[in-house]
C-alpha positions as CSV (number, residue, x, y, z in Angstrom):
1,X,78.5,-38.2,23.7
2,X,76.9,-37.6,26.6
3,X,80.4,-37.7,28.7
4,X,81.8,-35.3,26.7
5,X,78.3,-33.0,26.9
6,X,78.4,-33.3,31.1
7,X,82.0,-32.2,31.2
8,X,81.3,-29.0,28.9
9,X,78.5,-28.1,31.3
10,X,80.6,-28.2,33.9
11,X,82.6,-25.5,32.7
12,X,80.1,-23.2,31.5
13,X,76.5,-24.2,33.8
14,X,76.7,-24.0,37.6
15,X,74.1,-23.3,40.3
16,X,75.1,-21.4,43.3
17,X,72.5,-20.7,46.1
18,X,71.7,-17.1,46.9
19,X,70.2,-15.3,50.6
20,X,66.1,-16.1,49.1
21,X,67.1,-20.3,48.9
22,X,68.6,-19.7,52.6
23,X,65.3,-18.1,54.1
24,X,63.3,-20.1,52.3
25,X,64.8,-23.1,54.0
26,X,65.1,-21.4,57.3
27,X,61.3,-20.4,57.1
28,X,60.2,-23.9,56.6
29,X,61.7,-24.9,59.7
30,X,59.7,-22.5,61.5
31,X,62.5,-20.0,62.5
32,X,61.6,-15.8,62.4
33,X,63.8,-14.1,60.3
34,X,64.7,-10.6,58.8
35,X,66.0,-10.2,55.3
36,X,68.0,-7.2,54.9
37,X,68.5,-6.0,51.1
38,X,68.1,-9.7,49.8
39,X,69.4,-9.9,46.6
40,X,69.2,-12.9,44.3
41,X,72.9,-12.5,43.1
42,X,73.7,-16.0,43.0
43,X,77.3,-17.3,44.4
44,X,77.0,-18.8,47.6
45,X,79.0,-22.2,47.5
46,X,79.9,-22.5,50.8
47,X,79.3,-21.1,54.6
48,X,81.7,-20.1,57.3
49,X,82.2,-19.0,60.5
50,X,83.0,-15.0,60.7
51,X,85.5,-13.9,63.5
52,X,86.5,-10.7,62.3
53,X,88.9,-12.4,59.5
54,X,89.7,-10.0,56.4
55,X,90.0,-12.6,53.3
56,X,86.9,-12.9,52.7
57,X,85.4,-14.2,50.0
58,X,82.1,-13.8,48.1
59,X,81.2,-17.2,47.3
60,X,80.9,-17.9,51.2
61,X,78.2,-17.0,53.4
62,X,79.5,-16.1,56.8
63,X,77.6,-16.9,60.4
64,X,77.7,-14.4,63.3
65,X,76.2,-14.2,66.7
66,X,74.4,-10.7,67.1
67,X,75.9,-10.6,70.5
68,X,79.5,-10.1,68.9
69,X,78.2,-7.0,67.2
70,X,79.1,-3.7,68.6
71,X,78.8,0.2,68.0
72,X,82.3,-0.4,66.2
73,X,81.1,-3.3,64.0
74,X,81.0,-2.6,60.8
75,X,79.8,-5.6,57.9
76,X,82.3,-5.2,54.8
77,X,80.1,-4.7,51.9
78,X,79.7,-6.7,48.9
79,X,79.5,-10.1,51.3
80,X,76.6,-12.5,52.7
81,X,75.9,-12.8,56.4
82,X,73.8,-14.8,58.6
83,X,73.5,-13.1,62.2
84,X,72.1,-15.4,64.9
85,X,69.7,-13.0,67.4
86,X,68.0,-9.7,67.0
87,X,69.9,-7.2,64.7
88,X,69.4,-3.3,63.9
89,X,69.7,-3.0,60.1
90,X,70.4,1.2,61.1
91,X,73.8,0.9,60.3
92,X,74.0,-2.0,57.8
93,X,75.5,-1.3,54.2
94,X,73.6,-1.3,51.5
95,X,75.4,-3.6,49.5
96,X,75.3,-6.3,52.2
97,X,73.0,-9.1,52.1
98,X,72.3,-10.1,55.6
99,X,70.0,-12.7,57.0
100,X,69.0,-12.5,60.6
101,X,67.9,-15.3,62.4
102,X,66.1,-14.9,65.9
103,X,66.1,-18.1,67.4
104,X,68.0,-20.4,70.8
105,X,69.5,-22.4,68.0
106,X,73.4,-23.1,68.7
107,X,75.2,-21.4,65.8
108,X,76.6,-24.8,64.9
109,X,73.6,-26.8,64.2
110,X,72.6,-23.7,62.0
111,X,75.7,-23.7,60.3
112,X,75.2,-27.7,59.8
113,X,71.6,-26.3,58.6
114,X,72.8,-24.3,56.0
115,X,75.5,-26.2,54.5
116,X,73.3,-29.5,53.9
117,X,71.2,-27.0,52.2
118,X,73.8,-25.7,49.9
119,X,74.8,-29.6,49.8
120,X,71.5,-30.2,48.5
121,X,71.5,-27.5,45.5
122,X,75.6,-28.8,45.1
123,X,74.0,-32.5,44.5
124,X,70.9,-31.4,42.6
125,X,73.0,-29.5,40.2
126,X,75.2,-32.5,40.0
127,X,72.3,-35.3,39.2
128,X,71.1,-32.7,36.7
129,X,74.4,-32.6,34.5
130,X,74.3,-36.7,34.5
131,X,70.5,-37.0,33.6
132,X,71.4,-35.1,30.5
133,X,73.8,-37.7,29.6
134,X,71.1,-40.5,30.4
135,X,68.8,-42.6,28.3
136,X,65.8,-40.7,29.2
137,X,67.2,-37.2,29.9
138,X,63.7,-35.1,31.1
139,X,62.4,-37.9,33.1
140,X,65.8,-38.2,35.2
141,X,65.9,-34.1,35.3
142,X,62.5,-34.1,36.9
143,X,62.9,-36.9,39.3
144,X,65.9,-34.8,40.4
145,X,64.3,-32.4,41.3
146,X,61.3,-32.8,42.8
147,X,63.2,-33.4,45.7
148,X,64.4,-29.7,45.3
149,X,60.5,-28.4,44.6
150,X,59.1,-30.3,46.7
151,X,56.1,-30.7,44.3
152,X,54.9,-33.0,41.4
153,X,56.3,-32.0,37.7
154,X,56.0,-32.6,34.4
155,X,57.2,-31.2,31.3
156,X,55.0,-30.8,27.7
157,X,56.2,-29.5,24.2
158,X,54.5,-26.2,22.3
159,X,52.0,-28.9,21.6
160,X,50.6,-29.9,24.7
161,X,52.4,-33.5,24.3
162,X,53.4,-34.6,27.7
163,X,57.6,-35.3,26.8
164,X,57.9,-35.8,30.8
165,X,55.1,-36.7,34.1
166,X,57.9,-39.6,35.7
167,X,56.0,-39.1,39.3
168,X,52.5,-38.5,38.3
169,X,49.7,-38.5,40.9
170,X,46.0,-38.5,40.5
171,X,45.7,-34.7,42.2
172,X,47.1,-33.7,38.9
173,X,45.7,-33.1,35.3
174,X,44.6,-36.3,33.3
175,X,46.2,-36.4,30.3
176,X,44.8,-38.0,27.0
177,X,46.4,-40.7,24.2
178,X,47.1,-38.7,21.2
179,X,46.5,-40.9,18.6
180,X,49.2,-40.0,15.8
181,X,52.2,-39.9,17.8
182,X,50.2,-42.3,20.7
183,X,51.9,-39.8,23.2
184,X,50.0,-38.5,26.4
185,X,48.9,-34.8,25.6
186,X,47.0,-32.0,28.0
187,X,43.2,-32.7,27.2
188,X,41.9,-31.2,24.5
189,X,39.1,-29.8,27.0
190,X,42.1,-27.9,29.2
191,X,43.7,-27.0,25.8
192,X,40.2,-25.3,24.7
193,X,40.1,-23.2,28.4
194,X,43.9,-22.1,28.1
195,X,43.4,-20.7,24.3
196,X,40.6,-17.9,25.7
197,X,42.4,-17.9,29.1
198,X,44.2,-14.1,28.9
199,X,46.7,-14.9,31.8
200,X,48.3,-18.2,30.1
201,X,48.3,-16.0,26.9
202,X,49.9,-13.7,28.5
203,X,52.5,-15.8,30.1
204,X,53.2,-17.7,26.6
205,X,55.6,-14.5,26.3
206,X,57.3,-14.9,29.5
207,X,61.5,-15.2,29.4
208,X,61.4,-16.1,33.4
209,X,59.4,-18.1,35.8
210,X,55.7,-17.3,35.9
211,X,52.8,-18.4,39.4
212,X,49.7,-19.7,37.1
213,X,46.3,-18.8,39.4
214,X,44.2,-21.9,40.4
215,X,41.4,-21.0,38.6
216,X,41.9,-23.4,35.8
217,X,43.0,-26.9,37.6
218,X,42.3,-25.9,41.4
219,X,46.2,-25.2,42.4
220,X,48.8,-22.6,41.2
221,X,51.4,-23.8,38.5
222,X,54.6,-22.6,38.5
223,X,56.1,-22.7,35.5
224,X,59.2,-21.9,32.8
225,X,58.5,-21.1,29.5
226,X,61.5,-23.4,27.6
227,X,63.2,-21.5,24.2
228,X,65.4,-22.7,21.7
229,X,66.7,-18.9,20.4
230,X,63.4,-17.2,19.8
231,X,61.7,-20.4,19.2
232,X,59.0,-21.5,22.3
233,X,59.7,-25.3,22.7
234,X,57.2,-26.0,25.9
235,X,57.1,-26.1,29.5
236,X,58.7,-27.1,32.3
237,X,56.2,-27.0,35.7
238,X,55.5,-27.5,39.2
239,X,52.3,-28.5,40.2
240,X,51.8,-26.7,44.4
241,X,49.8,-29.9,45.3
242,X,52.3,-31.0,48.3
243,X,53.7,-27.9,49.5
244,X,53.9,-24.1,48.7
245,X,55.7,-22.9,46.0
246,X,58.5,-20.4,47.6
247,X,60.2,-17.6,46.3
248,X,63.6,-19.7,45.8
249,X,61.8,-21.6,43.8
250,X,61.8,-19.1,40.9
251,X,65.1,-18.8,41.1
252,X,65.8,-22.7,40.8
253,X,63.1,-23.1,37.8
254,X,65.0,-20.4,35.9
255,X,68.1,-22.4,36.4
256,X,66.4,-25.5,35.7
257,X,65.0,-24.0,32.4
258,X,68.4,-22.8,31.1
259,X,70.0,-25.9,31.7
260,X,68.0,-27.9,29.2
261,X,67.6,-24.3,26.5
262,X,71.2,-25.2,26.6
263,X,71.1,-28.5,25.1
264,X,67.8,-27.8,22.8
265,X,70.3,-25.5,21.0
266,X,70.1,-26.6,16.9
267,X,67.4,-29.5,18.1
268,X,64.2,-29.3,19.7
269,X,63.0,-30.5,22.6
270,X,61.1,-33.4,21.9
271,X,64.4,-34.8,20.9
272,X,65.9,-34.6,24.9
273,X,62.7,-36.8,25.7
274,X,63.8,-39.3,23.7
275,X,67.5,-39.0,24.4
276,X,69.7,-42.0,23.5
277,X,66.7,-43.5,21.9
278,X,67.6,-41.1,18.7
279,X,70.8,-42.9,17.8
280,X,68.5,-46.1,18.4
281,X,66.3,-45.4,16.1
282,X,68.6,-44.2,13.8
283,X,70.7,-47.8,14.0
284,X,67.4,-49.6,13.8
285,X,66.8,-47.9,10.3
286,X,70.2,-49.2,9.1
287,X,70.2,-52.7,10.6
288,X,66.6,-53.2,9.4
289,X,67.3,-51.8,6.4
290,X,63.9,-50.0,6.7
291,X,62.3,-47.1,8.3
292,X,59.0,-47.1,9.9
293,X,56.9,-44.5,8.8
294,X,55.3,-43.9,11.9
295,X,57.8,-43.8,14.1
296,X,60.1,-41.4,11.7
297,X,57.4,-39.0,12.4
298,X,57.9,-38.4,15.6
299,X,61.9,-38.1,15.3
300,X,61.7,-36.2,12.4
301,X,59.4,-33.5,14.5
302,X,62.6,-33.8,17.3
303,X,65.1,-32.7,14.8
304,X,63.0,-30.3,12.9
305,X,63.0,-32.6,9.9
306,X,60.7,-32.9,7.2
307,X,60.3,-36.1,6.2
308,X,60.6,-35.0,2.0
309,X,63.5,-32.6,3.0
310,X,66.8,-32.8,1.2
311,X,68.8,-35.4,2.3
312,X,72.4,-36.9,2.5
313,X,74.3,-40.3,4.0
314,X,78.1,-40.1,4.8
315,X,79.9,-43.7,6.2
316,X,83.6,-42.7,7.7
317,X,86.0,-45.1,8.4
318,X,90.1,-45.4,9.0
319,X,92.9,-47.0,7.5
320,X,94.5,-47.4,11.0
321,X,94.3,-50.7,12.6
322,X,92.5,-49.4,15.4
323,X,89.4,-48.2,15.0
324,X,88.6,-46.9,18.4
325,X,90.5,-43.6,17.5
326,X,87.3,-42.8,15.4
327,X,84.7,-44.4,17.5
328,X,85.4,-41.9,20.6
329,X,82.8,-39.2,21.8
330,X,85.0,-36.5,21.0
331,X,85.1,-37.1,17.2
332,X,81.2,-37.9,16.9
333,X,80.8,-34.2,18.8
334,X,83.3,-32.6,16.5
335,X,81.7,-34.0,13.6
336,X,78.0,-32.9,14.8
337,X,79.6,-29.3,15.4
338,X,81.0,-29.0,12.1
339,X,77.4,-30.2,10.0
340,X,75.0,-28.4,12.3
341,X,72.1,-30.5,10.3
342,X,73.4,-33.9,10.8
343,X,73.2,-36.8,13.3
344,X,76.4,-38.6,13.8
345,X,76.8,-42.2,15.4
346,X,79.0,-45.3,15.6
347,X,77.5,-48.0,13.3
348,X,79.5,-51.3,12.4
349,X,82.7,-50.1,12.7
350,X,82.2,-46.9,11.3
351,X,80.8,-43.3,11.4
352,X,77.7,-42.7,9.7
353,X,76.2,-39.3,9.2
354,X,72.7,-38.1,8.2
355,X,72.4,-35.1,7.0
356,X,69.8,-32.9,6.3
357,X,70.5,-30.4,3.4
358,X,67.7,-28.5,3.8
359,X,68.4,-27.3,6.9
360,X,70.9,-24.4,5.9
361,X,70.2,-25.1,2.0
362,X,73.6,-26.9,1.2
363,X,74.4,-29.1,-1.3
364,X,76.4,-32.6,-0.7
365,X,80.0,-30.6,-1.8
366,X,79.5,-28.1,0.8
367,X,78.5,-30.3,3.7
368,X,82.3,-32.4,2.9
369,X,84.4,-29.4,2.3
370,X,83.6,-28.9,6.4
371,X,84.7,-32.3,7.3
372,X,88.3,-31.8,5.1
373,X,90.3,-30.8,7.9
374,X,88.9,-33.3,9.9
375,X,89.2,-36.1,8.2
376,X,93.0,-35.5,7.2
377,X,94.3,-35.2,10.1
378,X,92.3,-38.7,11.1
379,X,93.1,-40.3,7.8
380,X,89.9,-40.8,7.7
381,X,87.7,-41.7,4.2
382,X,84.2,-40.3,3.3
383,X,81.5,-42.2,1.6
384,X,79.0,-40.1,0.1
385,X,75.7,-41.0,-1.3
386,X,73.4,-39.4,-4.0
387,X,70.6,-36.6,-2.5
388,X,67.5,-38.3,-1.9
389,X,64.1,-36.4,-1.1
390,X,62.4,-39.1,1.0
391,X,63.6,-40.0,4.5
392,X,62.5,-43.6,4.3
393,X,65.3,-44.1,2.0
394,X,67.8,-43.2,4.5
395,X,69.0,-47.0,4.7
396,X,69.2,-47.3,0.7
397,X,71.4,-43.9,1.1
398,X,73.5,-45.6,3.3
399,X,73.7,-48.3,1.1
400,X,75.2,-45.9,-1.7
401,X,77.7,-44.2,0.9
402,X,79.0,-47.7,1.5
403,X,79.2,-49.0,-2.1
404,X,81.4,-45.0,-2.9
405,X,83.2,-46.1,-0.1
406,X,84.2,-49.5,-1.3
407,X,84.9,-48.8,-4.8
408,X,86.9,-45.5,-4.2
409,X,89.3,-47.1,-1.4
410,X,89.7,-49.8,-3.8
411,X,90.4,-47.4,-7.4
412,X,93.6,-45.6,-8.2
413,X,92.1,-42.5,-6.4
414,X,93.9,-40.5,-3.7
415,X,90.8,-39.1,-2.7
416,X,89.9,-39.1,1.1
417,X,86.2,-38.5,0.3
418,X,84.1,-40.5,-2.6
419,X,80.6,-39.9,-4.2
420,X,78.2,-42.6,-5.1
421,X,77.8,-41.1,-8.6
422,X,81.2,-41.1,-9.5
423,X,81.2,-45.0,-9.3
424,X,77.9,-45.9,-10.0
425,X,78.4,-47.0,-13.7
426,X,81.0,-49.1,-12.2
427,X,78.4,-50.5,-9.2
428,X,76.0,-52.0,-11.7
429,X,78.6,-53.7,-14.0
430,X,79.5,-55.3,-10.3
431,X,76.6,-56.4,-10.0
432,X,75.6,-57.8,-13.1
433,X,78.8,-59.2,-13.6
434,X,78.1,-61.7,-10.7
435,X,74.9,-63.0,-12.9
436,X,76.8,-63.2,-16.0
437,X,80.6,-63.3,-17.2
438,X,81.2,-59.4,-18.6
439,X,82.1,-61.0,-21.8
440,X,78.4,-62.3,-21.9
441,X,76.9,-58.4,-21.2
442,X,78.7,-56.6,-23.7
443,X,77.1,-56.2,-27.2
444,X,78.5,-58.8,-29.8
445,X,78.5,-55.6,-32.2
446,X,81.8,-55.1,-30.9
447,X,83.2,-58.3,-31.3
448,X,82.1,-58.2,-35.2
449,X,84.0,-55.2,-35.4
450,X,87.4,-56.3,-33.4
451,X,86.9,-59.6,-35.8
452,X,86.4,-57.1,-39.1
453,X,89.5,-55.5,-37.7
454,X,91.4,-58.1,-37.5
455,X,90.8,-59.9,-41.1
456,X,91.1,-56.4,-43.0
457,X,93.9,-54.4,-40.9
458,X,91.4,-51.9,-40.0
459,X,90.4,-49.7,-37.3
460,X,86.7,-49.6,-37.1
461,X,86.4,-50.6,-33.4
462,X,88.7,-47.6,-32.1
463,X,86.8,-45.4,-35.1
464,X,83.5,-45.9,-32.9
465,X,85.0,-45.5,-29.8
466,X,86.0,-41.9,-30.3
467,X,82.8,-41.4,-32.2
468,X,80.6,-42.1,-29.2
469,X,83.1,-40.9,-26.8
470,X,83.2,-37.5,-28.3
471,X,79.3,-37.4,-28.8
472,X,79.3,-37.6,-32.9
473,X,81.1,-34.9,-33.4
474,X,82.5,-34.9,-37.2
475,X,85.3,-32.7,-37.2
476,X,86.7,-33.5,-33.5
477,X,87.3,-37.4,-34.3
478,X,89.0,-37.0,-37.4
479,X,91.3,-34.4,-35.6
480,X,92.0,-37.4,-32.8
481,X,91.9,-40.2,-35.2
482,X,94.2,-37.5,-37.9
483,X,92.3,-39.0,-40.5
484,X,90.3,-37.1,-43.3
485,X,86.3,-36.1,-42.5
486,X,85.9,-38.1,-45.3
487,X,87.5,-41.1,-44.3
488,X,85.7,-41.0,-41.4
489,X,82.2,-41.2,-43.5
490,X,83.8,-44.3,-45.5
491,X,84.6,-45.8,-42.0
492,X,80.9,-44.9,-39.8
493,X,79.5,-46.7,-43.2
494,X,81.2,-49.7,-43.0
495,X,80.9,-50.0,-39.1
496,X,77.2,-49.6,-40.1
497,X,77.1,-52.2,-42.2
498,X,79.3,-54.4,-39.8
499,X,77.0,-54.0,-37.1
500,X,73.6,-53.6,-38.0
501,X,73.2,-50.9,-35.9
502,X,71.4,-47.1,-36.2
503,X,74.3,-44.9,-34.8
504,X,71.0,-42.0,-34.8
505,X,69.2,-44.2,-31.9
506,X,69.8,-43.8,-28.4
507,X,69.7,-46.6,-27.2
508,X,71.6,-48.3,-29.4
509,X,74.3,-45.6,-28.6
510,X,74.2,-46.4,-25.1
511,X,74.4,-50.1,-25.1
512,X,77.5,-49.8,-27.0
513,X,79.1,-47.0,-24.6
514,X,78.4,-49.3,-22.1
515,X,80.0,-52.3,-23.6
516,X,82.9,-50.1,-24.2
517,X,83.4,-49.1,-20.5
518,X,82.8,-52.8,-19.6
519,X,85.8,-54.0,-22.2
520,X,88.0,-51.3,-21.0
521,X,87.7,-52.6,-17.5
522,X,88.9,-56.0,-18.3
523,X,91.7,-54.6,-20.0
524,X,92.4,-53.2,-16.8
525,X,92.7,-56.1,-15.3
């Protein structure tokens, strides 16, 4: 999926560099500058050289020498310019953001300056979209951009559980095993301070990027609060150990942060640290045929899952001869989009689904009803398993989707989606019918009544067919049967006698339905 996931960002997400990422890269070279108006409007993808032109455009910042500027110059509003020399800002417009640079510098080797700087945020940008679409999402995100901060950075969920330090240095905060999930955490001594601390309270709240004092860990943090709706998931931060944080670099966390709120959407964010490892562990469960307890604990806590939630297994396959059509990214996505509470994945030739029901209080019906258009128009069929209340019986579930599955595409059905239950009865005969011929499972009650039958010219065996089919009820079987209620007594008394059997006991009821439903089967075949 993560093809399909980088593409969609790059339709909707995109960083553009604004007038404060300019002077901040200007100032670190040293250079005196004046910012006039400054705004933080973000749309610079570009620079050029200004020579009076009229097309402008506002995605390009445009490079002037203060010499060419006259009583009769006037800057066109709305547009970014870098002047080279001293400038009066009298008679600049309002709505023009202008940067002036006083400096020797040739106007080329700033213009060389300032694109590799917008190159830089172009490439960053770029290296962020394909970390989210790698194995280990937050570690590649943060090892991008350091180069951007400039500074050491880590990442930790609303728990304090470190979910991302890929660089880490020993200037920073030591972290501490936590010994259920054996994931580095903040020390519980630094957790204590922060809980009385009124600024990091304070900042728990914050929607943008927040400058944490030194107080606490002996350099300032900045850092972006991470939410998932109204949900806090963590942090993302910069440690100012190597250099000092600058004002751009507000504006670049805040970026930062919304790129990875954007794909914490419906999850949580301890599920991007584990990235690709999800569908791993998810294919582990079914190969092994067996779910580790421990380990389910901490992807359960990625999804929002609780591990004795409601839950449901789907297997989707194809008739067509190739497969591939239902293997691609696409499908997975579309099918993830459509059941909000499921994981989706390619396993052995097939689709599986897990879904949680008690995510938006569904039941199994509802959850295949959203897949119907889907799976028509891919002639695509539906395994469903039972509802089970224990996620460590995920693989068993799968088991059951994959049994429905079998038996349905093999019945008369016309179906494009079957249920375990509806061929359940038919599963176990299956199976004991490989110990033991069916002939050999069925009660020999009912071969004394076929034999009765047979030497008297009577109809005992289809009498106690309808009897038990229609629950012991009097009147309805002598209407089917169109015989009198009182030769039907005459006949449940003889079959009584011919049998040995109490028709009152339960189980004795039952083992003869079932031998009925076993006998009618071989007919069948």
């Amino acid at each position: 999926m993560g093809k399909d996931l980088f593409e969609f960002n790059e339709k909707k997400m995109k960083f553009y560099v604004n007038m404060r990422l300019l002077t901040d890269m200007l100032e670190r070279e040293h250079f005196s500058l004046d910012l006039y108006n400054g705004s933080e409007e973000s749309r610079i993808c570009g620079v050029r050289l200004y020579h009076g032109q009229e097309n402008l455009s506002e995605q390009y910042v445009y490079l002037l020498k203060a010499e060419e500027i006259d009583d009769k110059f006037c800057f066109p509003e709305n547009y970014c310019f870098i002047v080279l020399g001293k400038l009066s800002f009298e008679k600049v417009p309002y709505r023009c953001n202008i940067l002036a640079v006083d400096s020797d510098i040739d106007i080329l080797v700033l213009f060389e300056k300032v694109q590799d700087t917008i190159e830089k945020y172009r490439m960053w940008d770029w290296k962020l979209q394909r970390a989210l679409s790698s194995d280990v999402p937050l570690d590649n995100i943060l090892i991008a951009s350091m180069e951007v901060f400039r500074n050491p950075m880590f990442i930790h969920d609303s728990n304090f559980v470190i979910l991302s330090d890929p660089k880490h240095i020993p200037a920073m905060s030591t972290w501490e095993m936590d010994k259920r999930t054996n994931k580095l955490m903040v020390s519980v001594s630094l957790i204590n301070d922060f809980r009385t601390d009124i600024e990091y309270l304070k900042g728990l709240k914050a929607k943008k990027p927040v400058l944490y004092s030194a107080e606490q860990t002996g350099y300032r943090i900045l850092y972006r609060n991470l939410w998932n709706g109204d949900r806090y998931e963590g942090r993302v931060l910069v440690d100012e150990i190597y250099d000092s944080i600058q004002p751009g670099d507000f504006y670049a966390l805040d970026y930062l942060g919304s790129v990875i709120e954007h794909y914490i959407q419906k999850r949580h964010l301890l599920w991007l640290s584990i990235g690709n490892d999800t569908e791993d562990f998810f294919w582990r469960c079914l190969n092994e045929n067996k779910v580790d307890e421990r380990q389910s604990i901490i992807y359960l806590e990625s999804l929002h899952w609780k591990r004795h939630d409601r839950f449901m297994c789907m297997k989707i396959v194809t008739d067509q001869e190739d497969f591939n059509v239902i293997s691609s990214n696409a499908l997975l996505s579309q099918i993830e989009t459509q059941v909000q509470s499921g994981q989706a994945f390619y396993y052995e030739n097939s689709i599986c689904v897990v879904v949680n029901l008690s995510y938006h209080h569904e039941t199994s019906a509802q959850v295949v009803s959203k897949l119907a258009i889907t799976m028509r128009e891919g002639l695509l069929k539906i395994g469903v398993s039972s509802e089970i209340n224990d996620f460590l019986l995920i693989p068993q579930a799968y088991k059951q989707a994959s049994i429905a599955l079998d038996f349905g595409r093999n019945s008369a059905n016309m179906k494009w989606y079957y249920y375990f239950g509806d061929y359940m009865l038919e599963y176990m005969v299956d199976c004991a019918s490989k110990e033991l011929p069916i002939s050999m499972l069925c009660t020999e009650a009912l071969d004394k009544l076929r034999k009765y039958d047979e030497e008297n010219n009577a109809e005992l065996f289809r009498t106690l067919e309808t009897f038990l089919r229609l629950e012991k009820n009097v009147l309805r079987t002598s209407k089917e049967l169109f015989i009198h209620r009182s030769t039907l007594s005459y006949r449940l008394e003889r079959i009584q006698k011919v049998i040995n059997m109490n028709l009152d006991d339960p189980i004795e009821r039952l083992k003869l339905e079932i031998s009925y439903y076993m006998m009618r089967g071989i007919s069948k075949l």
